[in-house]
Biopython code that builds the backbone (N, CA, C, O; Angstrom):
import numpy as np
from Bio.PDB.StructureBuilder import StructureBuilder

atoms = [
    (1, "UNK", "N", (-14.828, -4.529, 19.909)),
    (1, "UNK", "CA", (-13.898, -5.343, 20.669)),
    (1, "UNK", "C", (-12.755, -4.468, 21.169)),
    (1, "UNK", "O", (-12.426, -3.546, 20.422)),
    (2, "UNK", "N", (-12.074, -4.623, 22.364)),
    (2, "UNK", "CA", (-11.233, -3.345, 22.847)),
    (2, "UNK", "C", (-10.436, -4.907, 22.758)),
    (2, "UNK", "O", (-10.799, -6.034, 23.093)),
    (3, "UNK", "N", (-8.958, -4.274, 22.030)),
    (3, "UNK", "CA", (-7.067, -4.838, 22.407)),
    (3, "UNK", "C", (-6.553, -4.864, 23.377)),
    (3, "UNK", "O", (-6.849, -3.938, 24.133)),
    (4, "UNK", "N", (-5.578, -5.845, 23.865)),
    (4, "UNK", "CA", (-5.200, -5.693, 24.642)),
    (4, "UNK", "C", (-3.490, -5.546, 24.037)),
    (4, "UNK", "O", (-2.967, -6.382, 23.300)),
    (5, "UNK", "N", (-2.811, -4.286, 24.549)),
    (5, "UNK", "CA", (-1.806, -3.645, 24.353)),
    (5, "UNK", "C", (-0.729, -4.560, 25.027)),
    (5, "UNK", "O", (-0.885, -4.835, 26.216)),
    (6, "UNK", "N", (0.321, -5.035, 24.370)),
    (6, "UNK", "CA", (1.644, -6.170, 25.296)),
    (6, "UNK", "C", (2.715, -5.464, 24.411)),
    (6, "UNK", "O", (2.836, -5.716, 23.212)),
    (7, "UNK", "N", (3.758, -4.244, 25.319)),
    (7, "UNK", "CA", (4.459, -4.128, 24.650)),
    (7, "UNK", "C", (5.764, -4.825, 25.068)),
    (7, "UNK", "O", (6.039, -5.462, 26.085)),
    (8, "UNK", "N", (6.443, -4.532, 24.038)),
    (8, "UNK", "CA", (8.094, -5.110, 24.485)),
    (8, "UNK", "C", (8.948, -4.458, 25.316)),
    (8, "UNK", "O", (8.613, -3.369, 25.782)),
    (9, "UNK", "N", (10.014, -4.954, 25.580)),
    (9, "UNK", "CA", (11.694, -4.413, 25.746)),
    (9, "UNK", "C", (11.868, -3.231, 24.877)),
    (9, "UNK", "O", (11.953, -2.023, 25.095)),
    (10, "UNK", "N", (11.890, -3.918, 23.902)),
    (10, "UNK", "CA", (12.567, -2.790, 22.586)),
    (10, "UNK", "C", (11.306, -1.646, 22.806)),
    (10, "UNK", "O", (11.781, -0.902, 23.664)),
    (11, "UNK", "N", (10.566, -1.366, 22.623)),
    (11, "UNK", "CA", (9.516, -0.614, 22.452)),
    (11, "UNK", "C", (9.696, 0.258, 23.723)),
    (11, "UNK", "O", (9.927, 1.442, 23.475)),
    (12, "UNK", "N", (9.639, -0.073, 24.985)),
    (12, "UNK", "CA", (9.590, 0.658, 25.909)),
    (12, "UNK", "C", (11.151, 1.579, 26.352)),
    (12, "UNK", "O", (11.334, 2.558, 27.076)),
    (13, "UNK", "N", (12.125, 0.690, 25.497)),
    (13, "UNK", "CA", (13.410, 1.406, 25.558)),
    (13, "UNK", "C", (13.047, 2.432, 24.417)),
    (13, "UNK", "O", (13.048, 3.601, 24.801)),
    (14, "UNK", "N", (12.801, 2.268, 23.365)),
    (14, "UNK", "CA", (12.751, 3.564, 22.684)),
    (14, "UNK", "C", (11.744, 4.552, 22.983)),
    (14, "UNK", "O", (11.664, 5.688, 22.517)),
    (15, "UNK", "N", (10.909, 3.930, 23.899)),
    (15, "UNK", "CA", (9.824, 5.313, 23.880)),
    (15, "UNK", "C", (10.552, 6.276, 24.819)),
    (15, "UNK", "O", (10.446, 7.493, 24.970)),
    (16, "UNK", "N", (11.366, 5.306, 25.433)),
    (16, "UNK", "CA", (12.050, 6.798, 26.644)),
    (16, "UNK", "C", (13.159, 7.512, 26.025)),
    (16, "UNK", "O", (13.830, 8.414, 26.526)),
    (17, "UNK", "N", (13.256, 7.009, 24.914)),
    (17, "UNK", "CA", (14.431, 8.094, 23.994)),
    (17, "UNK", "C", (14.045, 9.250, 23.548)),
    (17, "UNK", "O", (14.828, 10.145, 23.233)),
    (18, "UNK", "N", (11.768, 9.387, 23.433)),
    (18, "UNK", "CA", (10.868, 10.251, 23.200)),
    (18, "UNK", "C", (11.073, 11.319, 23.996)),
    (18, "UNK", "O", (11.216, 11.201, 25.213)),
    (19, "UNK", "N", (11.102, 12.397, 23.402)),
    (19, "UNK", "CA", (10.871, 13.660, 24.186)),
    (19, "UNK", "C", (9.089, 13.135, 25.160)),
    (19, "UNK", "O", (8.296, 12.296, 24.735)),
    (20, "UNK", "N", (8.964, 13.805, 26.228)),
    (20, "UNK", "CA", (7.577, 13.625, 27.156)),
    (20, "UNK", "C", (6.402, 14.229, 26.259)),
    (20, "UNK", "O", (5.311, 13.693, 26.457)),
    (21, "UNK", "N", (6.436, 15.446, 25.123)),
    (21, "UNK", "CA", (5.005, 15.328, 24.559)),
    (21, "UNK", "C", (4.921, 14.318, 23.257)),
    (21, "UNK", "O", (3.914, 14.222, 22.555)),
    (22, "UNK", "N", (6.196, 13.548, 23.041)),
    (22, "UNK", "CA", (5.860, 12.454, 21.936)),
    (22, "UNK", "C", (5.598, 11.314, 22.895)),
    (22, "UNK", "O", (4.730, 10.519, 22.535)),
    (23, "UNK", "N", (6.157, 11.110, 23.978)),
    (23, "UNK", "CA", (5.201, 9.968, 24.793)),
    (23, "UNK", "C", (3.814, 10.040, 24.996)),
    (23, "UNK", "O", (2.985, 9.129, 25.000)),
    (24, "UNK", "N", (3.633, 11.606, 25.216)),
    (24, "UNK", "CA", (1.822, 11.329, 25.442)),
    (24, "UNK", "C", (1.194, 11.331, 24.145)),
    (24, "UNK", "O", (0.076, 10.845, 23.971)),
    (25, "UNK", "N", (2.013, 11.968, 23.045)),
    (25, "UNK", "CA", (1.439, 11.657, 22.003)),
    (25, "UNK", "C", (1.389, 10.257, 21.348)),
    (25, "UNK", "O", (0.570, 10.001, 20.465)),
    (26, "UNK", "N", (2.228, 9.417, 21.777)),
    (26, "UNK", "CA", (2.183, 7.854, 21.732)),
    (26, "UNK", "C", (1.488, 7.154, 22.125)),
    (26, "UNK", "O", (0.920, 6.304, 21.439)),
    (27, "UNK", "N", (1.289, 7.367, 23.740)),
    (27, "UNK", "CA", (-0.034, 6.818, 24.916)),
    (27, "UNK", "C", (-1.429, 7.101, 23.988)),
    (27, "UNK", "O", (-2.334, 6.285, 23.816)),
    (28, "UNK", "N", (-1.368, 8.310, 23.506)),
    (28, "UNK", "CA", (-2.846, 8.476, 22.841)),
    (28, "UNK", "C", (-2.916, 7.781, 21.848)),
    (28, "UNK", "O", (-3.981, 7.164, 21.868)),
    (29, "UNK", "N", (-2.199, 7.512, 20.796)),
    (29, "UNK", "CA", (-2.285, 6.749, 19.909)),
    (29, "UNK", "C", (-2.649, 4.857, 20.109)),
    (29, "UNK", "O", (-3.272, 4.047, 19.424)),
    (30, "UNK", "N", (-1.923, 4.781, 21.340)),
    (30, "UNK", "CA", (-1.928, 3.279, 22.190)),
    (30, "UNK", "C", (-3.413, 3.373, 22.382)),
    (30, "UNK", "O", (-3.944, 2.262, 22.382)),
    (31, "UNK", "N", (-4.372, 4.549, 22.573)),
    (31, "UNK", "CA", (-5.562, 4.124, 23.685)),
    (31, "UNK", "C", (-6.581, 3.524, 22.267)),
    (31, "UNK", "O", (-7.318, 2.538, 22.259)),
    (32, "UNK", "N", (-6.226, 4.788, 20.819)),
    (32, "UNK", "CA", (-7.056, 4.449, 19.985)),
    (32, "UNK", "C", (-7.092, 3.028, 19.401)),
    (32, "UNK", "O", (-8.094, 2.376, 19.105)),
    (33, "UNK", "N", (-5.493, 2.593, 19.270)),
    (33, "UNK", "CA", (-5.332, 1.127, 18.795)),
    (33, "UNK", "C", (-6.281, 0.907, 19.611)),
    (33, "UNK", "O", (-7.355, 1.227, 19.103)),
    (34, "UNK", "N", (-6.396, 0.435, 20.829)),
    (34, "UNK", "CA", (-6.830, -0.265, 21.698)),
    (34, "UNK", "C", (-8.309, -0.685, 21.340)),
    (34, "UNK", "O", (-8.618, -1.865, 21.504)),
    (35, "UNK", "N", (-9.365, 0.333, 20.798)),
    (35, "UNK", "CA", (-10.291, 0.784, 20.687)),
    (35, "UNK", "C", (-10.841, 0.118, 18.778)),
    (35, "UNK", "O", (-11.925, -0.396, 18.503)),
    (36, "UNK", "N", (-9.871, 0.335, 17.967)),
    (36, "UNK", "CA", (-9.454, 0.106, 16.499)),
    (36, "UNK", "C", (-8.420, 0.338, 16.205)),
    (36, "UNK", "O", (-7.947, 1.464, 16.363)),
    (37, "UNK", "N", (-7.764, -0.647, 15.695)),
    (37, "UNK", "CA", (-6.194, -0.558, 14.959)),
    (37, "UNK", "C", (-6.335, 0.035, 13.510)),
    (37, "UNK", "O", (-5.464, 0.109, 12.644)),
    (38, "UNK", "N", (-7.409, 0.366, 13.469)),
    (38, "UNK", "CA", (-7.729, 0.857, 12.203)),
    (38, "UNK", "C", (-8.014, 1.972, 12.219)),
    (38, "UNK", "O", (-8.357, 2.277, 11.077)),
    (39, "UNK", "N", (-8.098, 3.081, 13.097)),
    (39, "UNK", "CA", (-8.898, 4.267, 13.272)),
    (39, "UNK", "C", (-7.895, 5.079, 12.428)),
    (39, "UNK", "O", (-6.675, 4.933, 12.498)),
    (40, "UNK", "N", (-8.726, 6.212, 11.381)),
    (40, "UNK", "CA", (-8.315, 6.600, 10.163)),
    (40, "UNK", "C", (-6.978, 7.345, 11.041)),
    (40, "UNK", "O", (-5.913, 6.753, 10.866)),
    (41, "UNK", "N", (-6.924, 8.341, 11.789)),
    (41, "UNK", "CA", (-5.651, 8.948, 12.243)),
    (41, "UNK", "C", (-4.571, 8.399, 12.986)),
    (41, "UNK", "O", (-3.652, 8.908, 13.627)),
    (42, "UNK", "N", (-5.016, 6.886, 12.664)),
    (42, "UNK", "CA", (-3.901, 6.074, 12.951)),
    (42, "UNK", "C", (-2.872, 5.648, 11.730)),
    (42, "UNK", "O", (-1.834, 4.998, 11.848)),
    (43, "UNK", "N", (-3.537, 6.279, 10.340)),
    (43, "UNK", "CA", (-2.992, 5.793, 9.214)),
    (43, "UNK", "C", (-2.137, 4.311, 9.150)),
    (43, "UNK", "O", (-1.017, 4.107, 8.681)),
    (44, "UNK", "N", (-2.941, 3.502, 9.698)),
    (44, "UNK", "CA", (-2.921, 2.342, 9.709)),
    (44, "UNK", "C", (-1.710, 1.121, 8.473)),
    (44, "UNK", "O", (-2.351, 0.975, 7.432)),
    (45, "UNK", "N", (-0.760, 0.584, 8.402)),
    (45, "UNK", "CA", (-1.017, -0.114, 7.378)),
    (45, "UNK", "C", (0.555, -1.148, 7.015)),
    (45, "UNK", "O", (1.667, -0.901, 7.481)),
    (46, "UNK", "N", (0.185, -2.377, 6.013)),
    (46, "UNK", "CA", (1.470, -3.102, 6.283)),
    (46, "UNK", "C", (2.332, -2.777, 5.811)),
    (46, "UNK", "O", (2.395, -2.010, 4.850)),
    (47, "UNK", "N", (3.678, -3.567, 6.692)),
    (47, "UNK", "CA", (4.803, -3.179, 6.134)),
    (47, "UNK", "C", (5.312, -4.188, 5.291)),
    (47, "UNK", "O", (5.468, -5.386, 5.530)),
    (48, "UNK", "N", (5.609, -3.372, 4.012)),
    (48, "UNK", "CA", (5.446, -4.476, 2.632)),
    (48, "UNK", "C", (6.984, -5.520, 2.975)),
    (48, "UNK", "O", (8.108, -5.234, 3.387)),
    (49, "UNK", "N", (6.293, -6.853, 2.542)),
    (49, "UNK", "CA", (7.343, -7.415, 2.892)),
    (49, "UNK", "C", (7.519, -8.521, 3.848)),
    (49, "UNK", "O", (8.327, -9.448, 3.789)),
    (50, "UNK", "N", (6.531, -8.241, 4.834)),
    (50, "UNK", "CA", (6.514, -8.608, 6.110)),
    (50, "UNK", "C", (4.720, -8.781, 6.413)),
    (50, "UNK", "O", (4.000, -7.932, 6.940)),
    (51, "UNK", "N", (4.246, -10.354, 5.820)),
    (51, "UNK", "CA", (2.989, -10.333, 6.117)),
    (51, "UNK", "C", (2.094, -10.337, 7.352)),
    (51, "UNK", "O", (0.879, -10.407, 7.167)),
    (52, "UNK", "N", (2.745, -10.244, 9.042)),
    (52, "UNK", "CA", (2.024, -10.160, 9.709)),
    (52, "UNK", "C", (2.780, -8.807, 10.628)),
    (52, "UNK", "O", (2.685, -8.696, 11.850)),
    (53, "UNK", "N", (3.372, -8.050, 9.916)),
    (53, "UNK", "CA", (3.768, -6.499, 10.234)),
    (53, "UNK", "C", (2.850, -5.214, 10.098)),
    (53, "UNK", "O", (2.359, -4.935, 9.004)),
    (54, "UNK", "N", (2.656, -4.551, 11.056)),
    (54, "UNK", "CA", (2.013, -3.331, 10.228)),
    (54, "UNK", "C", (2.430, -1.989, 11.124)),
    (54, "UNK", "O", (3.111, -2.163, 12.135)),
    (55, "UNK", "N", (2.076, -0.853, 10.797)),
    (55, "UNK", "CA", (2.821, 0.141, 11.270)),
    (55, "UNK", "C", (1.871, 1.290, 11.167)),
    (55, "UNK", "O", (1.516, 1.661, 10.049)),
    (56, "UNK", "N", (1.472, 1.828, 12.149)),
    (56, "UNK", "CA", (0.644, 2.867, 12.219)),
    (56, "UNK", "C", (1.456, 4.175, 12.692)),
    (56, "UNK", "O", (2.528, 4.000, 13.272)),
    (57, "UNK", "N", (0.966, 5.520, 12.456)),
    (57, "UNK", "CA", (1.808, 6.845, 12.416)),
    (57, "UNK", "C", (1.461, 7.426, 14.241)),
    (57, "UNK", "O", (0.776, 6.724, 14.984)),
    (58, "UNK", "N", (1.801, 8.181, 14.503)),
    (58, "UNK", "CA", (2.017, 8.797, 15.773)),
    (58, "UNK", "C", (1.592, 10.201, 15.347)),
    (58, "UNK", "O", (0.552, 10.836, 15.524)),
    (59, "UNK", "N", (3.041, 10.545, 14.565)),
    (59, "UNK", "CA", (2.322, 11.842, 13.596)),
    (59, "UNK", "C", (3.203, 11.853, 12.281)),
    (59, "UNK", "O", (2.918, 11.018, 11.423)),
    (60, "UNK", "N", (3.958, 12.484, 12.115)),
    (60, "UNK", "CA", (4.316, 12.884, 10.710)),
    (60, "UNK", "C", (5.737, 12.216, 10.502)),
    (60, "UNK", "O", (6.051, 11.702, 9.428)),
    (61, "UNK", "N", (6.749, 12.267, 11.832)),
    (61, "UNK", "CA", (7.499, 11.560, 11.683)),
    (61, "UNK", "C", (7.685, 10.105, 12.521)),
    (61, "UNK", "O", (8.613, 9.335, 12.277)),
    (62, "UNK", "N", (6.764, 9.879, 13.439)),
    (62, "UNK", "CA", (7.126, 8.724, 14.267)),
    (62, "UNK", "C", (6.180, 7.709, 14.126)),
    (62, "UNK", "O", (4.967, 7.887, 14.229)),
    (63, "UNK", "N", (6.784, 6.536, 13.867)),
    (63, "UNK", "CA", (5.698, 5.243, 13.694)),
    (63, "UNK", "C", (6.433, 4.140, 14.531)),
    (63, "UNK", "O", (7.551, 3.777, 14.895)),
    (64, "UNK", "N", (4.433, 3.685, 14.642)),
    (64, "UNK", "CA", (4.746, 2.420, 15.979)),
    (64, "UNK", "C", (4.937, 0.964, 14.679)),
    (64, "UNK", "O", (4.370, 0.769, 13.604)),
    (65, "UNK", "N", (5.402, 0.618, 15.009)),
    (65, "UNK", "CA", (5.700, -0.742, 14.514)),
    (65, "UNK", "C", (4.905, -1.775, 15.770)),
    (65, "UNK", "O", (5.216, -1.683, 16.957)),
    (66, "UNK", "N", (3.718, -2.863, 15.190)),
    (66, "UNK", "CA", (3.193, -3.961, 15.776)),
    (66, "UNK", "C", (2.728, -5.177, 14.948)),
    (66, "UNK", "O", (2.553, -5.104, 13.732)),
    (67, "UNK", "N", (2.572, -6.095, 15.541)),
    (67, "UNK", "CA", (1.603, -7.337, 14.953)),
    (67, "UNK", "C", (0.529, -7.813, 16.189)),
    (67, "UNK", "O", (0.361, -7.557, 17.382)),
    (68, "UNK", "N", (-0.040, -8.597, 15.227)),
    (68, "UNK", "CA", (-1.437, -9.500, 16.644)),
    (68, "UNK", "C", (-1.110, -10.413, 16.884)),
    (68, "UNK", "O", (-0.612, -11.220, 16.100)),
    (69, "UNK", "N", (-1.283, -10.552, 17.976)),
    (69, "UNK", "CA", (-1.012, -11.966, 18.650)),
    (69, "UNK", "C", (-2.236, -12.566, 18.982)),
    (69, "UNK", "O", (-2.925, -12.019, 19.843)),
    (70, "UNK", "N", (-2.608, -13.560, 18.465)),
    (70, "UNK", "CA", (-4.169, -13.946, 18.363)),
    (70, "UNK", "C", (-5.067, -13.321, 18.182)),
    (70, "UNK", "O", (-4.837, -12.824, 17.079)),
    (71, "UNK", "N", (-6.531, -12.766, 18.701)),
    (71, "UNK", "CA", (-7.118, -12.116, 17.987)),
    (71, "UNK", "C", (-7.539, -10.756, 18.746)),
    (71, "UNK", "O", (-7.998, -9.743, 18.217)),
    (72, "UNK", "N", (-7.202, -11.034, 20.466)),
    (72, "UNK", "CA", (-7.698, -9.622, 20.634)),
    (72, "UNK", "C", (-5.857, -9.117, 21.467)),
    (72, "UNK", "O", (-5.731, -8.238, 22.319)),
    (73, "UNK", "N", (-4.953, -9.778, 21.020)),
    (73, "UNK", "CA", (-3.635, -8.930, 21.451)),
    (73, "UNK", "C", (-2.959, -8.431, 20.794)),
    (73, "UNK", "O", (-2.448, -9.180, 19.962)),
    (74, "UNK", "N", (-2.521, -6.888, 20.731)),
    (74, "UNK", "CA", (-1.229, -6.546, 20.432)),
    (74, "UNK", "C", (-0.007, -6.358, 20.516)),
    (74, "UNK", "O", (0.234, -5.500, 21.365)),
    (75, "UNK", "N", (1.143, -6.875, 19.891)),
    (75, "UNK", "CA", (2.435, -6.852, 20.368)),
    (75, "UNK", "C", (3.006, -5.607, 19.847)),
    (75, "UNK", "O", (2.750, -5.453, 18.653)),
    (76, "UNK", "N", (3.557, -4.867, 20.267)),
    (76, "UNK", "CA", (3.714, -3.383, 20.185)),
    (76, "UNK", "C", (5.398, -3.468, 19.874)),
    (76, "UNK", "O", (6.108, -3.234, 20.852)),
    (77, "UNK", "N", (5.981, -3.737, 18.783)),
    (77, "UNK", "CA", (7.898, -4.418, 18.728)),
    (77, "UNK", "C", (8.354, -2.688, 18.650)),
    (77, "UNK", "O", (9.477, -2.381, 19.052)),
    (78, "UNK", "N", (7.810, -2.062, 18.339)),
    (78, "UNK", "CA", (8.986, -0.637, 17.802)),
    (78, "UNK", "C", (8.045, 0.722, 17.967)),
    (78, "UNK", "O", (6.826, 0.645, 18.120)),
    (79, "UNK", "N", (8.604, 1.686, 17.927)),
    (79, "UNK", "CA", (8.587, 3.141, 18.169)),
    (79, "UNK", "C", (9.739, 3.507, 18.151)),
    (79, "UNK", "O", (10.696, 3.144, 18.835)),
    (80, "UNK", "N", (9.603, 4.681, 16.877)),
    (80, "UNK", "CA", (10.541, 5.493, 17.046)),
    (80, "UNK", "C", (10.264, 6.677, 15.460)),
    (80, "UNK", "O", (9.161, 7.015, 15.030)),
    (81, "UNK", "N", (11.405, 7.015, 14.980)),
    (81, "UNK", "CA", (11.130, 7.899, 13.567)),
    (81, "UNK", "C", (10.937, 6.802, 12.602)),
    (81, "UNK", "O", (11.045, 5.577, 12.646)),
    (82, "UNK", "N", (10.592, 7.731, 11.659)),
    (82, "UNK", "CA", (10.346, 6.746, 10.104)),
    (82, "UNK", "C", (11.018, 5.922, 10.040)),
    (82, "UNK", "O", (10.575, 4.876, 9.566)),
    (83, "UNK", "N", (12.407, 5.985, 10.482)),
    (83, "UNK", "CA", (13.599, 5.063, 9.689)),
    (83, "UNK", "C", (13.729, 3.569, 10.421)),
    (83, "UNK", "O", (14.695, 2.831, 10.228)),
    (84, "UNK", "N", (12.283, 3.142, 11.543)),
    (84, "UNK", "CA", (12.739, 2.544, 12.229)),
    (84, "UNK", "C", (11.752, 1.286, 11.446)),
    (84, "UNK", "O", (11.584, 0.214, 12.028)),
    (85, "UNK", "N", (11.091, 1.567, 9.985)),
    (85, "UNK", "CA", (10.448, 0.373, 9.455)),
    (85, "UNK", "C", (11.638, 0.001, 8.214)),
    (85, "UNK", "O", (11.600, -1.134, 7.738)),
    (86, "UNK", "N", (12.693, 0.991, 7.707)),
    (86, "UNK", "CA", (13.592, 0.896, 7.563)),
    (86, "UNK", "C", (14.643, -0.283, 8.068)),
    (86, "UNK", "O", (15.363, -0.956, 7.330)),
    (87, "UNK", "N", (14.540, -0.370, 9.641)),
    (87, "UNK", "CA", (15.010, -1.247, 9.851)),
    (87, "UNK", "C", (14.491, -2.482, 10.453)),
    (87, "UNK", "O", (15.099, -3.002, 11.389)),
    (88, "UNK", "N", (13.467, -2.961, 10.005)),
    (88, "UNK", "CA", (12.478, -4.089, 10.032)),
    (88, "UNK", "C", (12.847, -5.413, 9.225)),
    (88, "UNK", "O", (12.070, -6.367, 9.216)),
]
sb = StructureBuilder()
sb.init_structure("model")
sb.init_model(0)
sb.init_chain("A")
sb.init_seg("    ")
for serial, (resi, resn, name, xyz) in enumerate(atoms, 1):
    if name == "N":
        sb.init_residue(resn, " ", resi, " ")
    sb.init_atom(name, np.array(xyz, "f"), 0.0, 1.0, " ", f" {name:<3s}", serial, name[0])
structure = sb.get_structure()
């Protein structure tokens, strides 16, 4: 089943705070969700606390923050560094 990607306000304001190779490194990460929200180098997983939250990695320091919106959409709420499930 391929996702369909719906991001936000918030999301698209912080991605432009991204330097341009963490945007494409973001876009790539967007194509795999798209494909599986589960794909292992997405290190997939919830954010405790918050049962329809989950937060997959970019790379080492940047994670996307999303939930589903029915069964084949994603709402894409955050991007940015670690600290941004911190503030969830």
């Amino acid at each position: 089943m391929e996702y369909k990607i719906k991001p936000t306000r918030g999301f698209e304001k912080n991605l432009r705070r991204l330097t341009a190779q963490e945007q494409k490194l973001v876009a790539r990460k967007l194509m795999l969700m798209m494909g599986n929200p589960f794909h292992p180098s997405l290190r997939t997983k919830k954010v405790q606390g918050f049962p329809d939250l989950f937060e997959c990695s970019v790379n080492m320091d940047i994670r996307i923050l999303w939930r589903y919106d029915g069964e084949d959409i994603i709402i894409i709420l955050d991007v940015g560094y670690h600290s941004i499930v911190d503030k969830s």
